[in-house]
Phi, psi and omega in degrees: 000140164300172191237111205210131177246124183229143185283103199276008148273251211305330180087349195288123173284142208236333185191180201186099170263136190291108166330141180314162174243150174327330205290302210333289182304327164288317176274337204261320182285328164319293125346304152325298179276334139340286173288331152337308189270347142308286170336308211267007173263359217257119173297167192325304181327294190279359172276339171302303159329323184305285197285319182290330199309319176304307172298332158316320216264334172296322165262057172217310186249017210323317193288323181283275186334300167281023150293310193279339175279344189268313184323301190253354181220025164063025185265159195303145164310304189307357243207315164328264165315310165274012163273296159327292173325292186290322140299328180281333175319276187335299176308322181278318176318334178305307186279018199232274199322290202299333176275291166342319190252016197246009175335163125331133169234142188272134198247126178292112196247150194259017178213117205288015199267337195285315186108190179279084202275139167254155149240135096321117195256146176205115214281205221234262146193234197300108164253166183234138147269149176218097199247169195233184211260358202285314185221051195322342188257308173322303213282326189280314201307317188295327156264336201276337186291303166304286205269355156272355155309294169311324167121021165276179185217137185260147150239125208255151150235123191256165134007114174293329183295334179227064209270348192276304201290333173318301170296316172320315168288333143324301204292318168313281202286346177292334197270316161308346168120009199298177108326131197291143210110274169333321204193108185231135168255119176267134166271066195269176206248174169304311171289329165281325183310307187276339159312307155350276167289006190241330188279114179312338159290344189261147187246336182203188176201137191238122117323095157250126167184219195271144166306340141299339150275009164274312194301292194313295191302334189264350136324292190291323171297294168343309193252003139272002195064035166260135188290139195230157161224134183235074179260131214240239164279135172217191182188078171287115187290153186224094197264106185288099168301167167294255214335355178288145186282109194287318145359263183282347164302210052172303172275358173288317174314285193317311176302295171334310193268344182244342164314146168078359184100310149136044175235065190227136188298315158311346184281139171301107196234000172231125179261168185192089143214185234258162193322311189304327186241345196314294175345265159357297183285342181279324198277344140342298202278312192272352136345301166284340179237007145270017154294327207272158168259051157355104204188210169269139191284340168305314189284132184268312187316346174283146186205013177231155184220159175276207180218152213331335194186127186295351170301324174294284185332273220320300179282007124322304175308308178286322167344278194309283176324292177312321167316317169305310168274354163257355155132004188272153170287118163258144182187118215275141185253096174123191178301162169303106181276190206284129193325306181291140184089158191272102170256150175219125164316118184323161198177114190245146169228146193212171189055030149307088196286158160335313197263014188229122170255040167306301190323301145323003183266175172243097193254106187311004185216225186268093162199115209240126183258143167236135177232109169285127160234152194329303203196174192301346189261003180306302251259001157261022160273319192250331169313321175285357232241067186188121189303006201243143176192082215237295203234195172158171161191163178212147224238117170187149184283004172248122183288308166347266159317352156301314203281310189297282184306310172324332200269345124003284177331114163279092178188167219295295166197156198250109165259143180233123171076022150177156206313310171209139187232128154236091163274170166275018176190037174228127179306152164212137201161165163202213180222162158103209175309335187280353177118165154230171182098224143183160168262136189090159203017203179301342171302295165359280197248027150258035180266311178245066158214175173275063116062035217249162191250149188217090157262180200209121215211135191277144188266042151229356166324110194292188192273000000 
């Protein structure tokens, strides 16, 4: 697709960027490994500097940046504005952090003749990002943050749809003080992406998107001998006990499945709950989520956002409609939204049987699946009953037994008593369909460095 920002309220196609040209990209892979071999001598200190300055310059202008995440891919200013937040959170923990978790570690040996054992972290050089449009800002900070820290040097290839914030993060780091070089945003086309990748300088590629584009990139990594991180789709279940405080159980529902538009990898997109409260919880939950307001994302009285394109609307809509033929209950929720904007109707499916593999899908927007189940081990059945496995929760007042059933849970991570927590000083990932590897802390940012052991062996030490 081209890389063009068109206003997912209004339909205005608003701007158009010309795809990378082969020389762009060939120099930009140059410039990169140029600066690599600089980069990865420059000490922690100053890369820190680097990364807070970045987080600085994110809150000092907070209101320009998330303006440009609602402009182009449509999510509430609010909503807006704490993703900025949450990205500079990344960048200081980076700048806090980073020396600390890649130290040298002293390897305990059981035999003093093994010598004096090291572990050393030593980055890799030239990564390619690949971020999806969802989180235009979150999604690079969260790599680009760990691994220039670490002493790589990135190439982005971003969303065609949101090609403003993409550069917006260029010029952020250029102003924070990177090396020129260091962090390039590319509009590269598909056929450059494995050109990329292919070319012996780039060492790895970190992915956030769809399972078809994972499956195709983390191919091409392969089979080039590079290493991939992969976050991919999810459908996370949001598992109800009798015992959950229903009130605020309902609205953590409403909230989980509809932030961002429901266009979150993470969003409560499986409700599960158990026989005993289901009833309750249904006439709740649509209660609640024929409260939201569907409107301009600009507008703070809006709590509903459209999604990303109508091109997005348009395939949710067809979702939804196979769903239905294949037996699922569909029942659309709340005010009409509105004729204008890539909107899609709050929308609950309910008799999703076994045999409809709607039940297996990911559905990207406000379509929220409800499962009654028997009891608490039904309902860690069909929680488990899923090619995906990123996220969860489970919703009840005794924590203990929350803490229990998660652990149950097959997936990345679990949360009790709330949908989701996505922090700077929380891991992310998951398994299965969802992908592999993580992101955040020390997991984060040893996915791409070298791992190398340095012993030191007395040379009469026998072999």
């Amino acid at each position: 697709m081209p890389y063009a920002t068109t206003n997912p309220y209004t339909g205005d196609l608003l701007k158009t960027f010309p795809d990378a040209t082969d020389a762009e990209v060939d120099r930009a892979l140059s410039d990169a490994h140029a600066a690599f071999l600089a980069w990865r001598e420059t000490p922690f200190a100053h890369r820190a500097g680097i990364m807070q300055k970045a987080a600085d310059i994110l809150r000092a202008e907070a209101d320009a940046y998330a303006r440009l995440l609602t402009l182009e891919m449509g999510k509430l200013f609010t909503e807006a504005k704490a993703e900025v937040e949450l990205s500079a959170r990344i960048f200081e923990y980076y700048a806090e952090k980073a020396e600390a978790l890649l130290a040298p570690e002293k390897l305990p040996v059981a035999d003093p003749a093994e010598g004096e054992a090291v572990l050393v972290c030593e980055p890799l050089g030239v990564l390619l990002a690949i971020e999806p449009w969802n989180f235009p800002y979150y999604q690079i900070a969260r790599i680009i943050a760990p691994q220039l820290s670490a002493g790589n040097t990135m190439l982005l290839k971003h969303a065609s749809n949101v090609p403003q914030c993409a550069a917006a993060f260029e010029g952020l780091m250029r102003q924070a003080g990177l090396p020129d070089g260091a962090f390039k945003n590319l509009y590269a086309t598909r056929q450059q992406i494995e050109r990329i990748l292919n070319d012996p300088r780039v060492h790895g590629v970190a992915l956030t998107g769809s399972e078809a584009a994972g499956a195709v990139i983390a191919a091409q990594a392969g089979k080039a001998l590079k290493k991939s991180t992969m976050e991919l789709g999810g459908a996370d279940a949001f598992v109800v006990l009798a015992d959950a405080d229903m009130e605020k159980t309902v609205k953590w529902a409403v909230f989980g499945r509809h932030w961002n538009g429901g266009q979150v990898c993470v969003s409560s997109k499986r409700m599960i709950i158990v026989d005993e409260v289901y009833d309750q919880f249904l006439d709740r939950y649509i209660d609640g989520v024929a409260g939201l307001k569907a409107g301009d994302p600009f507008d703070a009285a809006t709590t509903l956002a459209p999604l990303s394109s109508q091109g997005a609307a348009d395939e949710v809509k067809e979702k939804i409609r196979e769903a239905v033929a294949y037996g699922a209950k569909a029942t659309e929720v709340g005010p009409k939204v509105p004729n204008q904007g890539a909107f899609v109707q709050p929308t609950i499916l309910t008799e999703v049987g076994e045999d409809n593999p709607a039940r297996y899908w990911e559905f990207f927007g406000p379509v929220s699946m409800l499962f009654r189940a028997k009891d608490e081990d039904d309902a860690v059945r069909i929680a488990n009953d899923s090619p995906f496995g990123l996220g969860g929760s489970v919703f009840t007042r005794d924590t203990q037994r929350g803490a229990a059933v998660a652990a149950r849970i097959s997936t990345g991570m679990v949360f009790v008593n709330h949908p989701t927590m996505v922090k700077a000083d929380l891991p992310f990932g998951g398994i299965r369909r969802s992908g592999y590897g993580r992101e955040l802390l020390g997991l984060g940012i040893k996915e791409f460095v070298n791992h190398k052991l340095i012993d030191v062996v007395d040379i009469d030490a026998p072999f």
